[in-house]
TORPA-880199 format. One record per residue (C-alpha): residue in one letter; x, y, z; residue number from 1. Coordinates in nm, 2 decimals. Layout:
! residues N
{aa->a&east->X&north->Y&up->Z&i->NUM}
...
END
This chain:
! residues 264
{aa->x&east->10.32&north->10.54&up->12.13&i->1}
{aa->x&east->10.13&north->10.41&up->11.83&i->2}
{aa->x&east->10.10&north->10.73&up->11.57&i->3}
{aa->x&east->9.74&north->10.68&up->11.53&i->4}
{aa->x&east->9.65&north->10.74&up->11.91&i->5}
{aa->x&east->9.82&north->11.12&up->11.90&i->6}
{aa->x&east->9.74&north->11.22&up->11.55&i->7}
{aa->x&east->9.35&north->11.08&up->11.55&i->8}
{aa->x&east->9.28&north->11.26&up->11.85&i->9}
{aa->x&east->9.41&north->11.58&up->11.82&i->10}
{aa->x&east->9.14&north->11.84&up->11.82&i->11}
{aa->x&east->9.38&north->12.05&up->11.99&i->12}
{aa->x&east->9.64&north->12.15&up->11.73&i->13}
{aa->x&east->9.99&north->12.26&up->11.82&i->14}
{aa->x&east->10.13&north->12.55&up->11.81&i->15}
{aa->x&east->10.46&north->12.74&up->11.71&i->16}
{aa->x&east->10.72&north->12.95&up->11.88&i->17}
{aa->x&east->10.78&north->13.35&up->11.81&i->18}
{aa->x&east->11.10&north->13.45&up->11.78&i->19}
{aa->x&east->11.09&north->13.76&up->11.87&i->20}
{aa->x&east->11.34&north->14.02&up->11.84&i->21}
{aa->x&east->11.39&north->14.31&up->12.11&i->22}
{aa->x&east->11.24&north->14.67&up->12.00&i->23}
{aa->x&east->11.43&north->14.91&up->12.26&i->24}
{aa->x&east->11.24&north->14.81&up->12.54&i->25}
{aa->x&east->11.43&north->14.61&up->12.80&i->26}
{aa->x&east->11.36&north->14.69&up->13.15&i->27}
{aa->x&east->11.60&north->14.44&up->13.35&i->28}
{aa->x&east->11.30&north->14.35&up->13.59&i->29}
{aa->x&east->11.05&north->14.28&up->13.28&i->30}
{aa->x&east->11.01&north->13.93&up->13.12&i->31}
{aa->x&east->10.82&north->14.02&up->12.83&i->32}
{aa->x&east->10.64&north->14.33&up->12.67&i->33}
{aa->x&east->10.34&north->14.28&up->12.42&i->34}
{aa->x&east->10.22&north->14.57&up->12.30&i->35}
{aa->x&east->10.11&north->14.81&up->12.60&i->36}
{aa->x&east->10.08&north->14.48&up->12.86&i->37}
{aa->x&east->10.40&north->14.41&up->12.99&i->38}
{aa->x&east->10.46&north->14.09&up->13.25&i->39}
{aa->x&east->10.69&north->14.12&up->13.54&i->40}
{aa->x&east->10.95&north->13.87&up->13.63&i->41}
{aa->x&east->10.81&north->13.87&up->14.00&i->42}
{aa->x&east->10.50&north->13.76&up->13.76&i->43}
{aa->x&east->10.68&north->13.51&up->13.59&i->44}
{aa->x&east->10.85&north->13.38&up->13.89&i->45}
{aa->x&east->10.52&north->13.40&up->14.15&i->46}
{aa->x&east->10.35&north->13.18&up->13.88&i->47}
{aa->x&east->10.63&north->12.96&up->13.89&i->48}
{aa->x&east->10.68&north->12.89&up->14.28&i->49}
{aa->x&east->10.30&north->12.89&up->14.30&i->50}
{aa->x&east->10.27&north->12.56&up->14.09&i->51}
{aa->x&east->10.60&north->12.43&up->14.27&i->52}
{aa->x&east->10.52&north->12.45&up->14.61&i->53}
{aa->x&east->10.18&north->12.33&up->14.56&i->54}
{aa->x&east->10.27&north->12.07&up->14.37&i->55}
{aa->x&east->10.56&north->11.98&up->14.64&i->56}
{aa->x&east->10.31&north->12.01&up->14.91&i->57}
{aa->x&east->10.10&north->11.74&up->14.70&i->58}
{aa->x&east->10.46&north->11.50&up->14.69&i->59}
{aa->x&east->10.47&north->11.56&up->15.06&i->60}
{aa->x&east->10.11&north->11.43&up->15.13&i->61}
{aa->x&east->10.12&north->11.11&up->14.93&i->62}
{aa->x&east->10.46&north->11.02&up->15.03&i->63}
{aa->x&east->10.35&north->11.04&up->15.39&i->64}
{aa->x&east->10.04&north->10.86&up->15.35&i->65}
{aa->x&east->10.25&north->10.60&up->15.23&i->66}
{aa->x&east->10.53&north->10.65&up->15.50&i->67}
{aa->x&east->10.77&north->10.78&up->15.28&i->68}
{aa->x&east->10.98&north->11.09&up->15.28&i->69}
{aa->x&east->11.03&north->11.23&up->14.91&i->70}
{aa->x&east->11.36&north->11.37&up->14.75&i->71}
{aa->x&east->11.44&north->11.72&up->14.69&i->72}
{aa->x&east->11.41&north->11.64&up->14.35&i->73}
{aa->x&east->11.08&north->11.49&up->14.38&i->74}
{aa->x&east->10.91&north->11.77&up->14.54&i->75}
{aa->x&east->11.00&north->11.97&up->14.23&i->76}
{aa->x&east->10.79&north->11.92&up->13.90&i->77}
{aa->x&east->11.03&north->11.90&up->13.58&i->78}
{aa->x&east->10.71&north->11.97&up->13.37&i->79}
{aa->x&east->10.66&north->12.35&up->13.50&i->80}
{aa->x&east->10.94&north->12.61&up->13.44&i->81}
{aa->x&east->10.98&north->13.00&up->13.42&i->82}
{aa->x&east->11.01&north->12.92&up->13.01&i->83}
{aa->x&east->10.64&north->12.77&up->13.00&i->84}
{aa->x&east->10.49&north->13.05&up->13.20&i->85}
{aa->x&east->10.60&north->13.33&up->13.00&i->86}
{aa->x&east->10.54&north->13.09&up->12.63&i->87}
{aa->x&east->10.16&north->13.08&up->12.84&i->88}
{aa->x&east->10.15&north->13.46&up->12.94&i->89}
{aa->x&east->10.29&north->13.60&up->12.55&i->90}
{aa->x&east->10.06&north->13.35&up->12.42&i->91}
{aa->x&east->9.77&north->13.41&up->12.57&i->92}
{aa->x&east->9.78&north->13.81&up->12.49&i->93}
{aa->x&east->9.86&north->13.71&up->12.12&i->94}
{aa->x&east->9.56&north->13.51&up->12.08&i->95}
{aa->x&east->9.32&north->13.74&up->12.28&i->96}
{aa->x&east->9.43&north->14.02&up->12.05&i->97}
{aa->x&east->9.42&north->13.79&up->11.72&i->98}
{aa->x&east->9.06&north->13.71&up->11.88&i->99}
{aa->x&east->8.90&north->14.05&up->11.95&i->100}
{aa->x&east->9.05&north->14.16&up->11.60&i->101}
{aa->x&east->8.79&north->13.89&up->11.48&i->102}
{aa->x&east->8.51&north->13.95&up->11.70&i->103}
{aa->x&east->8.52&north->13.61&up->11.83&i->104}
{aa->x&east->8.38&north->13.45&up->12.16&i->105}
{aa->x&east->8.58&north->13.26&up->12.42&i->106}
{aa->x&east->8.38&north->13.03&up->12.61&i->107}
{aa->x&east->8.46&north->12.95&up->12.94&i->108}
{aa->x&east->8.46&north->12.51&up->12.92&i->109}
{aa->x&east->8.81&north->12.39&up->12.99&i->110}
{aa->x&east->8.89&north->12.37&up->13.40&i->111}
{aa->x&east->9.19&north->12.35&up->13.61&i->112}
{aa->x&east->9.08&north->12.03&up->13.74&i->113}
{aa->x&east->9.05&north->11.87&up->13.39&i->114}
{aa->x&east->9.41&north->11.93&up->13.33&i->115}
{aa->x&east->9.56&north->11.92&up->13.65&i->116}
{aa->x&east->9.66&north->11.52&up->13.64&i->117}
{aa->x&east->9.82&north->11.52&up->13.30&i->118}
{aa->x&east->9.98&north->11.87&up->13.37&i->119}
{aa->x&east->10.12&north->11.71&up->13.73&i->120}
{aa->x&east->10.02&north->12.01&up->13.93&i->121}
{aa->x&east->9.74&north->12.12&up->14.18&i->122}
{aa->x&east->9.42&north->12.26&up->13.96&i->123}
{aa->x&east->9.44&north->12.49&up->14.25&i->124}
{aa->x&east->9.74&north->12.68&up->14.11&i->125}
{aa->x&east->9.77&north->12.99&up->13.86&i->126}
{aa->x&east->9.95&north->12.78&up->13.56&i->127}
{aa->x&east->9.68&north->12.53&up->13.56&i->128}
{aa->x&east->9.42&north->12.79&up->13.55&i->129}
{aa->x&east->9.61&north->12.95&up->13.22&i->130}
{aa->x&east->9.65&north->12.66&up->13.08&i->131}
{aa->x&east->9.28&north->12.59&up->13.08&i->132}
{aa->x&east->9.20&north->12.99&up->12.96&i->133}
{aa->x&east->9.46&north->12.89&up->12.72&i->134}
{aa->x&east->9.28&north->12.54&up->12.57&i->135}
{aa->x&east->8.96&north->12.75&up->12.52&i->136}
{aa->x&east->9.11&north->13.04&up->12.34&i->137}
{aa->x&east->9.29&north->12.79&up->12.12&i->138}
{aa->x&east->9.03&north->12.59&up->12.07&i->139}
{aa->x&east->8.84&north->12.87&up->11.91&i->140}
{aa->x&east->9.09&north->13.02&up->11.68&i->141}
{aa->x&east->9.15&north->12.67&up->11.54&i->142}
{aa->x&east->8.79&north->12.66&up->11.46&i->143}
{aa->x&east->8.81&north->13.02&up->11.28&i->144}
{aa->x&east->9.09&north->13.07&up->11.09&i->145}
{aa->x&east->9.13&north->12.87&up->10.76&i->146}
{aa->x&east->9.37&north->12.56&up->10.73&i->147}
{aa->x&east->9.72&north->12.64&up->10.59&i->148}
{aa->x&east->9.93&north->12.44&up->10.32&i->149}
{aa->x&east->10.04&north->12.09&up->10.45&i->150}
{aa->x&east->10.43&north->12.13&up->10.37&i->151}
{aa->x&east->10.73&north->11.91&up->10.44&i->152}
{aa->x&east->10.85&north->12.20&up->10.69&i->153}
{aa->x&east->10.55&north->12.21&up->10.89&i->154}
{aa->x&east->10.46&north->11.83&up->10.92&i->155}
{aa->x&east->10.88&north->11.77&up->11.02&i->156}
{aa->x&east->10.79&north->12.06&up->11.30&i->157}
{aa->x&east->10.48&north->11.94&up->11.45&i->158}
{aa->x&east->10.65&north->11.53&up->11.42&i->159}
{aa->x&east->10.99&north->11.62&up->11.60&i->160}
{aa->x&east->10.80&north->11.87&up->11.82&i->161}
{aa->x&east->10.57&north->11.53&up->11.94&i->162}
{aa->x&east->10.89&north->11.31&up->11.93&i->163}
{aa->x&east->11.10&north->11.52&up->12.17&i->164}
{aa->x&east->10.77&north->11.47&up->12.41&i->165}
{aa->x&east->10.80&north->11.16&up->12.37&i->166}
{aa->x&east->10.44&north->11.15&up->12.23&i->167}
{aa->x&east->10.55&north->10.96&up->11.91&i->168}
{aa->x&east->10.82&north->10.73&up->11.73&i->169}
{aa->x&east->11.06&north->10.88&up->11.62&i->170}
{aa->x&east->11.31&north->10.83&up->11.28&i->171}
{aa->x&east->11.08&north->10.83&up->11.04&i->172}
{aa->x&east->11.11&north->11.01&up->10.70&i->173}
{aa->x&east->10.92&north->11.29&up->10.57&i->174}
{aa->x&east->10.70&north->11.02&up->10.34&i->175}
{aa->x&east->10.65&north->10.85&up->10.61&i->176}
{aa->x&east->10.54&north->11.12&up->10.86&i->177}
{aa->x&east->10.26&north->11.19&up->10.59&i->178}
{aa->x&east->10.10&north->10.88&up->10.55&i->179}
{aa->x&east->10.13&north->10.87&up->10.95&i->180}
{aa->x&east->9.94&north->11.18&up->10.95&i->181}
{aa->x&east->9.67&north->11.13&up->10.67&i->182}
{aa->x&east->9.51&north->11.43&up->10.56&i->183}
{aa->x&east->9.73&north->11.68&up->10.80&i->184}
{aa->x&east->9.48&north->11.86&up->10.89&i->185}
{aa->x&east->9.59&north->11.94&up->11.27&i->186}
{aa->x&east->9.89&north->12.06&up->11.11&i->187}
{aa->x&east->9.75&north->12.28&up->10.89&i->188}
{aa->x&east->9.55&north->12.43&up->11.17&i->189}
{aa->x&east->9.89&north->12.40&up->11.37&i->190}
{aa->x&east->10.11&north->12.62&up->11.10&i->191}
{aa->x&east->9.79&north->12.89&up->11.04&i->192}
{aa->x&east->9.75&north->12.93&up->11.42&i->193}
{aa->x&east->10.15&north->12.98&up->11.42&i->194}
{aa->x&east->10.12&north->13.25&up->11.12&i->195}
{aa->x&east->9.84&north->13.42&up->11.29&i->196}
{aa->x&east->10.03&north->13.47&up->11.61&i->197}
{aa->x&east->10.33&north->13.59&up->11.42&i->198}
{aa->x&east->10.16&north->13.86&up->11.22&i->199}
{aa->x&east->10.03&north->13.97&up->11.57&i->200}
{aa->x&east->10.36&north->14.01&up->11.74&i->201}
{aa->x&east->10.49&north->14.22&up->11.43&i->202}
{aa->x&east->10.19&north->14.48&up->11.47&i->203}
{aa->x&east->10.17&north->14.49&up->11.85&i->204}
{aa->x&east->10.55&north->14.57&up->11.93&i->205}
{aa->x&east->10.71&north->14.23&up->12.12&i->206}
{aa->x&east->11.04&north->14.29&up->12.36&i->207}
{aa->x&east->11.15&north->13.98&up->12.53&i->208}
{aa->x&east->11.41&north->13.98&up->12.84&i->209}
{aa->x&east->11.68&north->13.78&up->12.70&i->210}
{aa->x&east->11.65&north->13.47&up->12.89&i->211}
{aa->x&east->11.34&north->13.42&up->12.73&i->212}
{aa->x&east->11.39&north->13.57&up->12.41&i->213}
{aa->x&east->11.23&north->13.25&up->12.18&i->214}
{aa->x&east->10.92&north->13.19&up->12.30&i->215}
{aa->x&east->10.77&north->12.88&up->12.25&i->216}
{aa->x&east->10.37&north->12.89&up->12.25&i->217}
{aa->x&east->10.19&north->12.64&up->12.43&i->218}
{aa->x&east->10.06&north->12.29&up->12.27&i->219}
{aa->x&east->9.90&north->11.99&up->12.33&i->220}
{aa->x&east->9.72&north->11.65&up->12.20&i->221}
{aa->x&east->9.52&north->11.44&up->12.35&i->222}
{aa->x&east->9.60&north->11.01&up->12.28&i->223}
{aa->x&east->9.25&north->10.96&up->12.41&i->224}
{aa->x&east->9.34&north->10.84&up->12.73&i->225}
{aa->x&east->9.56&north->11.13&up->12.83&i->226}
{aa->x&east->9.70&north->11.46&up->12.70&i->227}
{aa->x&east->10.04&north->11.56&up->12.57&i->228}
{aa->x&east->10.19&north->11.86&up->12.65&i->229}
{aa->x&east->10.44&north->12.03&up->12.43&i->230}
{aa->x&east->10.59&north->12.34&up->12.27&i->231}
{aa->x&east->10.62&north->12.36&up->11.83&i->232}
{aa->x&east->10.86&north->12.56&up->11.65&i->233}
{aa->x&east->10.75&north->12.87&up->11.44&i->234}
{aa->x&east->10.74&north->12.81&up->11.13&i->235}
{aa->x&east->10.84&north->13.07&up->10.91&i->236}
{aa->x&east->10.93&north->13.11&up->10.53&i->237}
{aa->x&east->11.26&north->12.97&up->10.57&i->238}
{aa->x&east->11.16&north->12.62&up->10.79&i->239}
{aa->x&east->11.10&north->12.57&up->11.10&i->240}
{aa->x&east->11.38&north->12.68&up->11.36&i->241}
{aa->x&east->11.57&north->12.44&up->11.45&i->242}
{aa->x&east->11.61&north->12.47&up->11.84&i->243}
{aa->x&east->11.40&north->12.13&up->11.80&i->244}
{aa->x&east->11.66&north->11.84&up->11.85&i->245}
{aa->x&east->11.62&north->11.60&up->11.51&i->246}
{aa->x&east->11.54&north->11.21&up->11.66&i->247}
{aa->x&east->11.78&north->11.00&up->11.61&i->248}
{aa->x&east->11.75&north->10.81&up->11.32&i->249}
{aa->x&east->11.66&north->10.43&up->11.50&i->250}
{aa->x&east->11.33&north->10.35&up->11.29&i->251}
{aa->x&east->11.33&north->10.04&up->11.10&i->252}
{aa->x&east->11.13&north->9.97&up->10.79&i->253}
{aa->x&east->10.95&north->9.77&up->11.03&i->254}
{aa->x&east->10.82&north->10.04&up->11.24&i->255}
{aa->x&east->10.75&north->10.31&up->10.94&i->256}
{aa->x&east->10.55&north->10.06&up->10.85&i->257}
{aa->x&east->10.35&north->10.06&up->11.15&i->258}
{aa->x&east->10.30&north->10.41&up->11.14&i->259}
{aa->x&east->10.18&north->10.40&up->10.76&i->260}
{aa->x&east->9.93&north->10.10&up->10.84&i->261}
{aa->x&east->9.81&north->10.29&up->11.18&i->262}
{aa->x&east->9.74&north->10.65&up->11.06&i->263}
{aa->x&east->9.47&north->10.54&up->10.84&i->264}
END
C-alpha cells in the first residue's frame, strides 16, 4: 500500500500499549483491574465467543448460499482475540477517565454497522459495538489534547506498528519514514494520546492477569477506501517497546523513493 493512502487519511491517530505492572491485586478469575472497575475473564471470554460465533454463523450462511461447506478454520475470525478485547475494555476506561477529568463530551456518531466489514464481524456483536464507543472517545481526545514532539521513537513506532498490519511498506529508514509522513502530525496526536493514557494508569491503580499483562490499546487508519486496524507500542522515555517485530529490511532506493514522492 502506497504511504500516501494511510498517512493522508488518518484522522484517527494510533495509539500506544500500557505496560502495566501488577499492584497486589490478582484475582486468578480477573483479566484486568482499572482503578475500582475490574473486568472478568468470563467478560473477556463472553465478548470473545460472542464475535466468534456470530461471525462463524455469518461463514456458514454465505458458504451455503454458495453450496459450500466452510473449514473449521474459516468459521473462526483471526482478527478478534481475547488480547484485543481486554486492549478495548482497559482502553476504553482509560480514556473515559482521561475524558471526564477534562469535562469533555463524547458524542455518540460511530456505529457497529460502519465498522463491521472492515472489522470482519457481525455489527450485531459486543466487540463491534466497543469498537465504535471506542472511535468516538478517541476521536475526541485527539481533538483536545495538544500535539506531542515528532521524534525518531515515535514515528519508528507508529511505521512498524502500520507495517506489521500490513498497512504500509516496510524497510525504510527513519529519514525516509519522515518525509513519508510530512508534517507527523497523526503521530504527534498518536504519542500524546499514548502519554495521556499512561499518566492515567499510574494514578488509577492498573493490575493485569498475566496473560494479558501488556496491553496494547486499540488503533486504526482509514486508506480512504477502507480502515486499518492495529495496536501501537507505548512509547515511553526510553523508546518504544519493542514487542513490535522490526520489517525486514527489503526496500530499495526505488521504493523509499516512492514513499518520499507520495507523502507530499
Amino acid at each position: 500500500m502506497r504511504a500516501r493512502r494511510v498517512i493522508a487519511a488518518a484522522s484517527v491517530a494510533a495509539l500506544g500499549v500500557l505496560s502495566l505492572a501488577a499492584c497486589g491485586k490478582s484475582a486468578p478469575d480477573v483479566a484486568a483491574y482499572v482503578g475500582d472497575t475490574t473486568y472478568s475473564l468470563e467478560r473477556v471470554d463472553g465478548i470473545y465467543d460472542d464475535a466468534q460465533a456470530k461471525y462463524g454463523e455469518s461463514v456458514r450462511q454465505q458458504a451455503a448460499q454458495a453450496g459450500a461447506t466452510p473449514s473449521p478454520d474459516q468459521l473462526r475470525s483471526a482478527a478478534v482475540t481475547r488480547q484485543g478485547v481486554v486492549n478495548l475494555l482497559v482502553s476504553l476506561e482509560l480514556g473515559k477517565r482521561v475524558a471526564a477529568a477534562k469535562n469533555l463530551q463524547v458524542p455518540d456518531e460511530v456505529t457497529p454497522e460502519q465498522l463491521a466489514q472492515n472489522l470482519g464481524v457481525p455489527a450485531n456483536t459486543e466487540y463491534a459495538k466497543l469498537w465504535g464507543e471506542w472511535i468516538d472517545l478517541l476521536q475526541v481526545l485527539n481533538q483536545q489534547l495538544p500535539p506531542a514532539e515528532l521524534s525518531d521513537d515515535s514515528l519508528t513506532a507508529v511505521y512498524q506498528a502500520l507495517v506489521k498490519a500490513k498497512a504500509i511498506q516496510g524497510g525504510l529508514s527513519v529519514a525516509d519514514v519522515r518525509k513519508a509522513f510530512g508534517d507527523g502530525g497523526f503521530v504527534r496526536a498518536a504519542t500524546a494520546l499514548s502519554t495521556a493514557l499512561e499518566e492515567e494508569a499510574s494514578k488509577v491503580d492498573v493490575s493485569l492477569n498475566p496473560r494479558y499483562r501488556a496491553v496494547g490499546v486499540p488503533s486504526v487508519v482509514s486508506t480512504g477506501q477502507s480502515l486499518v486496524f492495529y495496536s501501537l507500542p507505548y512509547i515511553n522515555e526510553a523508546g518504544p517497546v519493542t514487542d513490535i517485530s522490526t520489517p525486514e529490511p527489503t526496500a530499495s532506493s526505488s521504493a523509499a523513493s516512492e514513499a518520499e514522492g507520495t507523502a507530499s
